[in-house]
C-alpha positions in Angstrom: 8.7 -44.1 -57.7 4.9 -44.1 -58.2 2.5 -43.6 -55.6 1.6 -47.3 -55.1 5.3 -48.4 -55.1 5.8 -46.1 -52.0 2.8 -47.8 -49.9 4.4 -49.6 -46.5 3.7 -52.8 -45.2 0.1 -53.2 -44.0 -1.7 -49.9 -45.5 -4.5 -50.8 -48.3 -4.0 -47.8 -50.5 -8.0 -48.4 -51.4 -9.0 -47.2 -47.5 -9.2 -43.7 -46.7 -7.0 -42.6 -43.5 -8.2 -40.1 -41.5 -4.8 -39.4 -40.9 -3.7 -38.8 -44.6 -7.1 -36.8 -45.1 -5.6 -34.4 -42.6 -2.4 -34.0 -44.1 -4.0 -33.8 -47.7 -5.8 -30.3 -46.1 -3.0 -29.3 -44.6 -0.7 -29.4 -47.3 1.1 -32.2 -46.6 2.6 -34.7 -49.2 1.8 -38.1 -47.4 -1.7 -38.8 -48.8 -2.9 -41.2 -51.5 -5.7 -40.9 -54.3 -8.4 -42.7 -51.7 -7.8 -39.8 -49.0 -7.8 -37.2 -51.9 -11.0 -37.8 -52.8 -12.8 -37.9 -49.7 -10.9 -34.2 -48.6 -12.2 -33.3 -52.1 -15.7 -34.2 -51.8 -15.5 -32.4 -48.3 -14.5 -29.6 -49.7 -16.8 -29.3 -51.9 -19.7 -28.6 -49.6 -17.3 -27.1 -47.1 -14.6 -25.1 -48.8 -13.2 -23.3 -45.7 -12.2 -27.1 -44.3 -8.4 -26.4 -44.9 -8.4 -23.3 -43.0 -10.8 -25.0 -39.8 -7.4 -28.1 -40.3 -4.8 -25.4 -40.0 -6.9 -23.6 -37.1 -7.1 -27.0 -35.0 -3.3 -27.7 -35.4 -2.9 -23.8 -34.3 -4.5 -24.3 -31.6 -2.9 -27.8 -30.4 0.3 -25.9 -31.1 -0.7 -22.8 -28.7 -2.2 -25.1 -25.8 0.8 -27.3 -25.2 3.0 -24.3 -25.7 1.0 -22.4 -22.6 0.8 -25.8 -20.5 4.6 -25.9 -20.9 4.7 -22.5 -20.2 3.2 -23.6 -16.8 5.6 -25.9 -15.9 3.9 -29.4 -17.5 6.7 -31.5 -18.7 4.9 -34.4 -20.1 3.2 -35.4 -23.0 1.1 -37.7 -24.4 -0.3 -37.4 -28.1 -2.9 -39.8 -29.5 -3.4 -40.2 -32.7 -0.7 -37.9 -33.5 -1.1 -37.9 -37.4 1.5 -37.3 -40.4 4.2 -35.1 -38.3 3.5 -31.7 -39.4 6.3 -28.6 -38.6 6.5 -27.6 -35.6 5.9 -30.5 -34.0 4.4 -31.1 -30.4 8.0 -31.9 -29.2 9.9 -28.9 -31.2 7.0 -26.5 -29.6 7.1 -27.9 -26.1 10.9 -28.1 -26.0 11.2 -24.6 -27.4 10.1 -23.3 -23.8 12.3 -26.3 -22.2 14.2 -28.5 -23.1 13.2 -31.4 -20.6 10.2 -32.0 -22.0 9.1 -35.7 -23.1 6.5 -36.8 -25.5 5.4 -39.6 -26.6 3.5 -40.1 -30.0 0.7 -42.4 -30.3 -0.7 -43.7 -34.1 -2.4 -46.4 -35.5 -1.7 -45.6 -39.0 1.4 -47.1 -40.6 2.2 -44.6 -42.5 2.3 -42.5 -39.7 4.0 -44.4 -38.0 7.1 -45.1 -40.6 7.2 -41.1 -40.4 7.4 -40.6 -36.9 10.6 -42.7 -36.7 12.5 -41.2 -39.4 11.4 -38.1 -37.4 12.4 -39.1 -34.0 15.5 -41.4 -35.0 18.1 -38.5 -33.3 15.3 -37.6 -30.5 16.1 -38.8 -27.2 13.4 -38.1 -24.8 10.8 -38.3 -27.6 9.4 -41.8 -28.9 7.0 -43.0 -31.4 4.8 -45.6 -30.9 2.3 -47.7 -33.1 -0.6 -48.2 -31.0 -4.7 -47.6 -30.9 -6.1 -45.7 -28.5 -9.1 -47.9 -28.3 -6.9 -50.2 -26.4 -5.5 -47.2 -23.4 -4.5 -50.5 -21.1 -1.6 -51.5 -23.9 -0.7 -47.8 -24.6 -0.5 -47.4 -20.6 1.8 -50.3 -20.2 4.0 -50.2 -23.3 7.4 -50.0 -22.6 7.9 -47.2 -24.3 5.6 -45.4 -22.5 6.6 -46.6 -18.9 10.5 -45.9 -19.6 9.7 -42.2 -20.4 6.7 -41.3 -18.7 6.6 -41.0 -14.8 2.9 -40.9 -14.2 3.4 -39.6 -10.5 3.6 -36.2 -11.9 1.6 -33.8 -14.0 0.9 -35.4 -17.9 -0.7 -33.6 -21.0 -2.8 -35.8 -22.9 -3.8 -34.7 -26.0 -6.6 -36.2 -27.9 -7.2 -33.5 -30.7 -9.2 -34.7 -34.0 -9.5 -38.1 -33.1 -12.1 -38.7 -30.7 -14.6 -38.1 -33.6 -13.2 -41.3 -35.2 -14.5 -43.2 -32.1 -18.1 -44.6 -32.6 -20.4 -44.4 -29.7 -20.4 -48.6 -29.7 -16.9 -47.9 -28.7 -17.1 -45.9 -25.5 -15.2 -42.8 -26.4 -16.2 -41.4 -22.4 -15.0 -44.3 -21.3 -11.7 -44.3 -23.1 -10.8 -41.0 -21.8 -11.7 -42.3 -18.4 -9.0 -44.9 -18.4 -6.5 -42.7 -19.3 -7.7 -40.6 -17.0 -7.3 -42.7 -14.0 -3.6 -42.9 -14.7 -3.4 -38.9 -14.1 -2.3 -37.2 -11.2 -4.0 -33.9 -10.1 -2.0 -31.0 -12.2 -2.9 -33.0 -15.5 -4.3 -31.4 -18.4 -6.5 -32.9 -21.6 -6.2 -31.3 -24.6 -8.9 -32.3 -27.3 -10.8 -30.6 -30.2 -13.7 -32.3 -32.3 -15.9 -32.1 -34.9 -19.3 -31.1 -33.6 -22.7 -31.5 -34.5 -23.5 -27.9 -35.6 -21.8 -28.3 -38.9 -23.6 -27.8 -42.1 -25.5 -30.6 -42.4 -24.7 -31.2 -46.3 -20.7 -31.2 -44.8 -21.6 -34.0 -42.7 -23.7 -36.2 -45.3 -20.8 -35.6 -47.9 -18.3 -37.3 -45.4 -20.5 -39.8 -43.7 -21.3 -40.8 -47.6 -17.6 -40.5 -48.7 -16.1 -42.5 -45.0 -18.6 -45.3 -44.5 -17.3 -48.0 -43.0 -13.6 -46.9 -43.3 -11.5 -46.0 -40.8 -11.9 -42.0 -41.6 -15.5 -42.4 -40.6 -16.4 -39.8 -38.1 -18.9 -39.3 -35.9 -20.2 -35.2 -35.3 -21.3 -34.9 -31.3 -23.4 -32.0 -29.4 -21.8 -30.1 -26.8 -22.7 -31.9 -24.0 -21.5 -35.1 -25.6 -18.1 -33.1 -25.7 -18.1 -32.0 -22.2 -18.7 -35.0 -20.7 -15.1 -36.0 -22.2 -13.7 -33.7 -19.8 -15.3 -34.8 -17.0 -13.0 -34.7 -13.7 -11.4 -31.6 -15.6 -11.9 -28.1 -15.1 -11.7 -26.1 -18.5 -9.0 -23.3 -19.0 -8.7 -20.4 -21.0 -12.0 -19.9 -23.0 -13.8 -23.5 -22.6 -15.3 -25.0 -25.3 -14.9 -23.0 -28.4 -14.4 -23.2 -31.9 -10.9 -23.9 -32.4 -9.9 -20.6 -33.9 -11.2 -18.7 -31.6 -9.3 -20.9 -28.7 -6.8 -18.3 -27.5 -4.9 -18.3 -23.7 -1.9 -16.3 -24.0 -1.7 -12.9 -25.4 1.3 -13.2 -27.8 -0.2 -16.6 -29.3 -3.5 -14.8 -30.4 -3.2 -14.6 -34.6 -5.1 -12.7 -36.3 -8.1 -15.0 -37.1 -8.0 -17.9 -39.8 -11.7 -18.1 -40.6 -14.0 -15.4 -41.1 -17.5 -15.9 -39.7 -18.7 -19.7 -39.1 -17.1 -22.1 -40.9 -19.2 -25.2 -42.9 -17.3 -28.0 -40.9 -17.1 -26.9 -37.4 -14.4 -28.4 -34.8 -14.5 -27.0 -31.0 -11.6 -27.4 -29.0 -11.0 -27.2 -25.1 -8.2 -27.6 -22.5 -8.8 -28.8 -19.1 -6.8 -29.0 -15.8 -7.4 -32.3 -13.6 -8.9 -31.1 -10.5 -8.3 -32.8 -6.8 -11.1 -34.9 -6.3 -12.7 -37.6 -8.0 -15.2 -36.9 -11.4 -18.7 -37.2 -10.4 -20.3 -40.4 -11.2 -16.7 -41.7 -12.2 -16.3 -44.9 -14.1 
């Protein structure tokens, strides 16, 4: 079967994924020749871009592992991706095996994966869904039937806030999820920041235009305000490979000195009280 034979329903093979990209630099097989070439021309000006994908999945893998650790039972993960090994459900249920997840996508393709991956999974589901829209993720069935939101829920939004333009309200996105929390709740999230080399992020604003694997690089204060209402865990705001909060999880590093395309990632508890200034 050639590559354009094995396309789903609904996925232009022309349009780059941001989903696919991903995969393509982690060494996954679910890409096409579109999201080749923009991981390619990223690479070029930032070679050390596989090893910054493989440190932001490391360290999505060690912070639900620690919040399960702590007793957190539920999760949320938007814009889960092509499913990569170990999975969020595989890791969290490997410290106990109650744990619920739910997978949110956009992308078809990861989608169609997700429920070959989940068919024999009960207490795991797979939903298509964009996290522009939180009100329909918040009251899909899928999501009511598994999650009870009167108790503690990990949300994770890691590598995909960048994706959301600033027309679109990113802040205020993560504030409507956030409303749904109880006190106890944690928000996992990583992005790509500002302080990359420039040339890394003219290469893949040049290469993403207009698609839907057009990102946008924020500051550090335009990251922390995403936690707002959260207090950060662990080591803050940090570049993802140096995000370490348990003592057996820390690796020997994956990146050596500052990497080309820089992605910081942070974990934060949802404290009693309301944010300040809260939508």
């Amino acid at each position: 079967m050639t590559e354009l034979e094995r396309v789903p329903p609904g996925v232009d093979p022309n349009v780059p994924s941001s989903a696919r990209v991903y995969d393509y630099l982690l060494g996954g097989k679910d890409h096409f020749a579109v999201d080749r070439a923009v991981a390619e021309k990223l690479l070029a000006v930032a070679p050390d871009s596989r090893l910054v994908a493989r440190a932001n999945r490391r360290f999505q893998v060690e912070a639900v592992r620690h919040l399960a650790r702590q007793g957190v039972r539920q999760f949320i993960d938007l814009g889960t991706g092509i499913p990569t090994s170990p999975s969020i459900h595989e890791v969290v249920r490997g410290v106990h095996p109650a744990c619920r997840v739910i997978y949110v996508d956009y992308d078809p393709v990861a989608r169609m994966h997700a429920q070959v991956l989940l068919a024999d999974s009960p207490g795991v589901e797979g939903i298509q869904a964009d996290l522009r829209r939180p009100a329909e993720i918040l009251s899909d069935p899928h999501v009511t039937g598994l999650i009870d939101f009167d108790q503690p829920v990990c949300l994770l939004m890691v590598g995909v806030l960048h994706f959301v333009m600033d027309d679109e309200d990113p802040a205020g996105i993560v504030a409507a999820f956030r409303k749904h929390l109880v006190p106890g709740s944690h928000l996992v999230l990583s992005h790509a920041m500002a302080e990359s080399d420039p040339e890394a992020i003219a290469q893949l604003a040049m290469a993403t235009a207009g698609s839907p694997a057009q990102g946008r690089f924020r500051g550090r204060d335009e990251v922390l305000r995403f936690f707002d209402g959260f207090d950060l865990i662990g080591p803050g705001l940090v570049p993802v490979q140096d995000w370490h909060i348990d003592a057996d999880d820390a690796a020997i590093p994956l990146i050596d000195g500052t990497p080309h395309l820089r992605v910081d990632g942070g974990v934060g508890r949802l404290s009693a009280g309301p944010p300040p200034n809260s939508p």
